[in-house]
LOKOL-17210 format. One record per residue (C-alpha): residue in three letters; x, y, z. Coordinates in steps of 0.02 Angstrom, whole numbers, padded with zeros to 5 digits, always signed. Example, Ala and Ser with C-alpha at 12.3 -4.5 7.8 and 13.67 -1.06 7.14 Angstrom:
% LOKOL-17210
ALA+00615-00225+00390SER+00684-00053+00357
***
This chain:
% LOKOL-17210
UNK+00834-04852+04208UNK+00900-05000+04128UNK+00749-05080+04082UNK+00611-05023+03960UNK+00470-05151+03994UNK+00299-05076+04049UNK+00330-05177+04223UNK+00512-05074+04265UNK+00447-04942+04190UNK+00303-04924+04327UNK+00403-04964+04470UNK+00527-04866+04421UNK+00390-04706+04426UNK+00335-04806+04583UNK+00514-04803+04660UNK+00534-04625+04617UNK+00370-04550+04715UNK+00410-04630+04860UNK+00593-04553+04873UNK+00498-04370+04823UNK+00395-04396+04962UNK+00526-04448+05099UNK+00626-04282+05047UNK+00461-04175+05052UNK+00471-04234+05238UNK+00645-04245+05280UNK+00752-04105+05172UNK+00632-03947+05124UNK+00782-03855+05076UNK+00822-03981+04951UNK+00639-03998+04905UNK+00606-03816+04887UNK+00764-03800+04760UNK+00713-03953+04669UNK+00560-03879+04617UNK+00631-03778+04485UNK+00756-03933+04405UNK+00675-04023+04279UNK+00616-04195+04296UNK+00743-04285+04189UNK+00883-04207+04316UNK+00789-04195+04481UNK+00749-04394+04476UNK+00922-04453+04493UNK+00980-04297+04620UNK+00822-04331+04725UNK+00858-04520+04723UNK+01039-04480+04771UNK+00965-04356+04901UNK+00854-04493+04962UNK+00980-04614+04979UNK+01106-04491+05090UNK+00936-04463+05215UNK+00913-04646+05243UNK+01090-04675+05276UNK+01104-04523+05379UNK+00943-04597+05475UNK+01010-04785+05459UNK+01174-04697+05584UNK+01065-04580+05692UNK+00897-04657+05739UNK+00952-04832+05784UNK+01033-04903+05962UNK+01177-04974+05883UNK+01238-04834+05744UNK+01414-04975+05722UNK+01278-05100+05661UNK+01192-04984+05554UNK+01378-04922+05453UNK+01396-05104+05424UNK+01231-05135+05341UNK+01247-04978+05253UNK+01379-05031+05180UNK+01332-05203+05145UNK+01181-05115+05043UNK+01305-05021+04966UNK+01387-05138+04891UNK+01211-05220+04825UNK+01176-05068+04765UNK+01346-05055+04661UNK+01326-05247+04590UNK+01165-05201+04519UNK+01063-05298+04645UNK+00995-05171+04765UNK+00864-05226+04926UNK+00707-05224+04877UNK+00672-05038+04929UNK+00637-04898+04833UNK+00768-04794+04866UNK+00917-04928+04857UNK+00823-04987+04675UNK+00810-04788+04625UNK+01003-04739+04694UNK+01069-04915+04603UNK+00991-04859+04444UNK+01068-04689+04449UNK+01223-04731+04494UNK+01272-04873+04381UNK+01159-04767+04229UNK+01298-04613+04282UNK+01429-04704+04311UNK+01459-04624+04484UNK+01630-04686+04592UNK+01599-04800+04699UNK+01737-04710+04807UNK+01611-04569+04816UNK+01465-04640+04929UNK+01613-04735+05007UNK+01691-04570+05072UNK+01501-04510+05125UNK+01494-04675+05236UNK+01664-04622+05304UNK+01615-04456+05378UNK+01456-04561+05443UNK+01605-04676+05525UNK+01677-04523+05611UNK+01508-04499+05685UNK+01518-04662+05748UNK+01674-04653+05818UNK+01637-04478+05915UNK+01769-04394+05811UNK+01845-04229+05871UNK+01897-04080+05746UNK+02049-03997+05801UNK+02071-03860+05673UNK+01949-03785+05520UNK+02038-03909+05412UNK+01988-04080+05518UNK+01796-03989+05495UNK+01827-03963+05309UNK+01884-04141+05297UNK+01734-04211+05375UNK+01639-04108+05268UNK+01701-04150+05120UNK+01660-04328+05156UNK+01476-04288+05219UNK+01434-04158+05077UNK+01571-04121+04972UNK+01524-04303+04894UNK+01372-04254+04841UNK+01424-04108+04756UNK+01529-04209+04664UNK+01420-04337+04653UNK+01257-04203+04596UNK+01403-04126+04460UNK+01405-04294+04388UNK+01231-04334+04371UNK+01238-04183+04283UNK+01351-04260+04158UNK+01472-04139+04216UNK+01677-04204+04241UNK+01785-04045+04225UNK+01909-04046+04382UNK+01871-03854+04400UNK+01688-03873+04379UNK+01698-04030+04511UNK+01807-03913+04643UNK+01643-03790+04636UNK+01526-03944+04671UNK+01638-03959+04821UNK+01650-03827+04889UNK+01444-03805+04869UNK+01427-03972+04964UNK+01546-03903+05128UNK+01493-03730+05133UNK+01310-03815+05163UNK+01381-03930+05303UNK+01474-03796+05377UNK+01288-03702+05386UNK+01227-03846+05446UNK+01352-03853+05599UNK+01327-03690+05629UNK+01141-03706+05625UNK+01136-03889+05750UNK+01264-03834+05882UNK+01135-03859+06012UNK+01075-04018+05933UNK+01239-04104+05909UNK+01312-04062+06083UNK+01167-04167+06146UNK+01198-04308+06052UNK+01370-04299+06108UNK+01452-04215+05938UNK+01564-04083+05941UNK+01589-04002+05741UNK+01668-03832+05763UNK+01847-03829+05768UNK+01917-03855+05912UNK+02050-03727+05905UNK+01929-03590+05859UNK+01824-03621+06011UNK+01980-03585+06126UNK+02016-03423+06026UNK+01861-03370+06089UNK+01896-03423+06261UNK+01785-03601+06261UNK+01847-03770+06321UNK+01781-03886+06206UNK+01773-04028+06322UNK+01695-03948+06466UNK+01587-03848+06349UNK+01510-04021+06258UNK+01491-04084+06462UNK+01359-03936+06495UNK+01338-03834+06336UNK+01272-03675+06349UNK+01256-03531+06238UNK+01378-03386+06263UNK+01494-03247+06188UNK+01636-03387+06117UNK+01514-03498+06056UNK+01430-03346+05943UNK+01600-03299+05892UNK+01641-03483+05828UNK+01476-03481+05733UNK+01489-03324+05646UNK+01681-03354+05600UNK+01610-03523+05500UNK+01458-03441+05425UNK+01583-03317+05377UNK+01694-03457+05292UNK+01539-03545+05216UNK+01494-03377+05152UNK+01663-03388+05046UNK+01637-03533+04980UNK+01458-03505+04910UNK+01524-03365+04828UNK+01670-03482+04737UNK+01532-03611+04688UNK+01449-03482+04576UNK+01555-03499+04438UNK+01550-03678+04438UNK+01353-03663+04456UNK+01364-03567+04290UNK+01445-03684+04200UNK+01306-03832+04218UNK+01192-03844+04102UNK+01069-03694+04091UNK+00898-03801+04116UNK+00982-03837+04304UNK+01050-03692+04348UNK+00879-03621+04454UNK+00903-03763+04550UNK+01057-03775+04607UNK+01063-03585+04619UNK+00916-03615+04729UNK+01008-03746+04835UNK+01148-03623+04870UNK+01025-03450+04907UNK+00913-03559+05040UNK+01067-03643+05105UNK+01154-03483+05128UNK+00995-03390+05211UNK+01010-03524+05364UNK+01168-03436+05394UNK+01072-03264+05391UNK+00941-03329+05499UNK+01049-03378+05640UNK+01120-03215+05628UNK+00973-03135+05650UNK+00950-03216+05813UNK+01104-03182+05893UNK+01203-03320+05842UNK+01127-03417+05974UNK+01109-03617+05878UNK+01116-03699+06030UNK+00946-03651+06099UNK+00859-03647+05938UNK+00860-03700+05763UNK+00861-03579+05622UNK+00733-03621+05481UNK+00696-03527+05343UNK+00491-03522+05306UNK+00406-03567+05168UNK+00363-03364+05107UNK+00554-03332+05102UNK+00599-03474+05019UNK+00496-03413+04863UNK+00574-03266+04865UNK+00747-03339+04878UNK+00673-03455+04712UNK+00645-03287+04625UNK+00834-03227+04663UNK+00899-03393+04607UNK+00803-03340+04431UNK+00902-03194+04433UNK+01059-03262+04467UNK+01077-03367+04308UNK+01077-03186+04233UNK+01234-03140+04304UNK+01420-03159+04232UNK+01523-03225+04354UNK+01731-03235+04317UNK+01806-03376+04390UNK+01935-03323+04465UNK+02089-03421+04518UNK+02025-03520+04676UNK+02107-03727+04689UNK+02014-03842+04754UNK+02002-03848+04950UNK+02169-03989+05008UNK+02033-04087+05096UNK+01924-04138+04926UNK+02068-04165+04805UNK+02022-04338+04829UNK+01859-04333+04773UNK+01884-04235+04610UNK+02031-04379+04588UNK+01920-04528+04609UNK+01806-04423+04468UNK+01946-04435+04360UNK+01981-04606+04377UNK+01829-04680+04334UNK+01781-04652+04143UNK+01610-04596+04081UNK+01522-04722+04002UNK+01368-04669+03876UNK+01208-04656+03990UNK+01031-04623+03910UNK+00915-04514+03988UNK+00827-04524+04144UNK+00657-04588+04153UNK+00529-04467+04182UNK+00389-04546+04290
***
C-alpha cells in the first residue's frame, strides 16, 4: 500500500478482511485455493478476486445491469487515478493495481465481456465463447500472472488459458442457470451438431441428449487447456504454486462432477464439497513435484490482446504487499 502511517496501515488490514470475507461467501473455489498462497500474494489476488465479484454482482443483481456497466466503469476509472470510493474493495483493488502496475486495458476488457452480458450477446462458434472468455477470465489470469510479478509472453499465454478453461467450466456447469436469465454461452454451432436449436432451446430449455453432448465437448476443451496452463503454473514463483495449482485441480473437478451426473447442468449445479476439496489441496502439493515440458502451444487468437496490452505497459518497482 502506498502509505506507511499507522492510520493506512490499519485500514488497509481493515480493507483487506472485509474482501476475505466477501470471497469466503461468494467464490469457495477461489477461497479454498487461496488457503495455501501466502499472505503477501493472496492479498492483492483476493482483492483483485473481490473486485471481479462485485462487478460481476454490480451487472447481475440490479434492475438496470446498462446503469450498473456505467458506474462500474466510472469506479474504474477512480480506482485507476488513485482515488477509489470509499469502499473496501475499490481502496484494496486501487492499491494493487497502481502498486503492480496492472493495464488498465485489462479490467477494461473484463468490463467488456460484462457488456456482452448486457447486450444478450450470442456465440456462434467455440471461438466467439473463447473470446468472451478471454475477456471475463482470461484477464485475470493475466492480471493474477502480474501480481505475481510475472511478464513473460509465454508465461502470460498459460495465465490465459487458466482463466478460459475455468469460464468454459463455468458455462458448462450454469447452463440451466444462464438460460433462465436469458444467456445462451455454448457455441451456437456446436449445439446444432448435436441436433439443438439454440433459439428455441433458450425459449423452453430442457435437458436432453444435444445439450449433454455440447457440455462434454467443452469440458473436454477446458480439459486441454488446464493441461497447457501447467507449465506456465511451474514457472511462478514456487511459494505460489499450491495455490494456483489448487485453483486449476478444484476448477477442473466441476467438470468431473457434472460428469458424474450425466451431464445434466441445466437441472442442477455441480459443486464440489468441502472433503474433496482437501483432497484436491493435497494433489495440488503434489503437483509442484512434477516436471512438466512446455511444449510448443501459442497463445489462444482470442487473448493475443491481452498478453499485448502486458507488454505495453512497463513494470515499475513495487514493494511488497502489506500483510494485515
Amino acid at each position: 500500500m502506498h502509505g506507511h502511517d499507522l492510520k493506512s496501515v490499519l485500514r488497509y488490514g481493515a480493507d483487506m478482511k472485509d474482501c476475505r470475507e466477501l470471497l469466503r461467501h461468494g467464490s469457495h473455489s477461489f477461497f479454498a485455493a487461496s488457503l495455501l498462497l501466502p499472505d503477501d500474494y493472496c492479498h492483492p489476488i483476493t482483492a483483485l478476486y473481490a473486485f471481479c465479484r462485485v462487478a460481476d454482482d454490480a451487472i447481475d443483481d440490479v434492475d438496470d445491469p446498462s446503469a450498473g456497466l456505467a458506474v462500474l466503469k466510472r469506479r474504474l476509472d477512480d480506482i485507476y487515478s488513485g482515488r477509489p470510493a470509499d469502499d473496501a474493495v475499490d481502496r484494496a483493488f486501487s492499491d494493487v493495481v497502481l502498486r503492480h502496475n496492472v493495464p488498465k486495458a485489462l479490467p477494461l476488457a473484463l468490463l467488456e465481456g460484462f457488456e456482452w452480458d448486457v447486450v444478450g450477446r450470442r456465440y456462434e462458434t467455440l471461438s466467439d465463447t473463447y473470446a468472451y472468455a478471454a475477456r471475463v477470465a482470461g484477464t485475470v489470469g493475466a492480471m493474477i500472472a502480474i501480481l505475481l510479478g510475472v511478464r513473460n509472453p509465454r508465461v502470460l499465454s498459460r495465465a490465459c488459458d487458466l482463466g478460459v478453461a475455468m469460464q468454459l467450466t463455468n458455462i458448462a456447469r450454469d447452463v440451466g442457470e444462464d438460460a433462465r436469465r436469458g444467456r445462451l454461452y455454448l457455441p451456437v454451432d456446436t449445439l446444432a451438431e448435436h441436433g439443438v436449436d439454440a433459439g428455441s432451446w433458450l425459449a423452453k430449455p430442457v435437458f436432453n441428449d444435444g445439450i449433454d453432448a455440447a457440455v462434454r465437448s467443452l469440458l473436454a476443451v477446458a480439459d486441454g487447456l488446464y493441461e497447457r496452463a501447467e507449465w506456465g503454473i511451474a514457472q511462478l514463483p514456487a511459494r505460489v504454486r499450491p495455490g494456483i495449482f489448487a485453483a486449476r485441480t478444484i476448477y477442473a473437478e466441476i467438470g468431473r462432477e457434472i460428469e458424474r451426473r450425466g451431464g445434466d447442468s441445466v437441472n442442477q449445479r455441480a459443486v464440489v464439497g468441502r472433503r474433496r476439496k482437501m483432497r484436491l489441496l493435497l494433489d495440488a502439493l503434489r503437483m509442484t513435484l512434477s516436471e512438466r515440458d512446455e511444449g510448443f502451444a501459442p497463445p489462444l487468437a482470442e487473448t493475443r490482446f491481452l498478453i499485448d496490452a502486458c507488454r505495453v505497459a512497463e513494470p515499475t518497482p513495487a514493494q511488497p504487499a502489506m500483510a494485515g
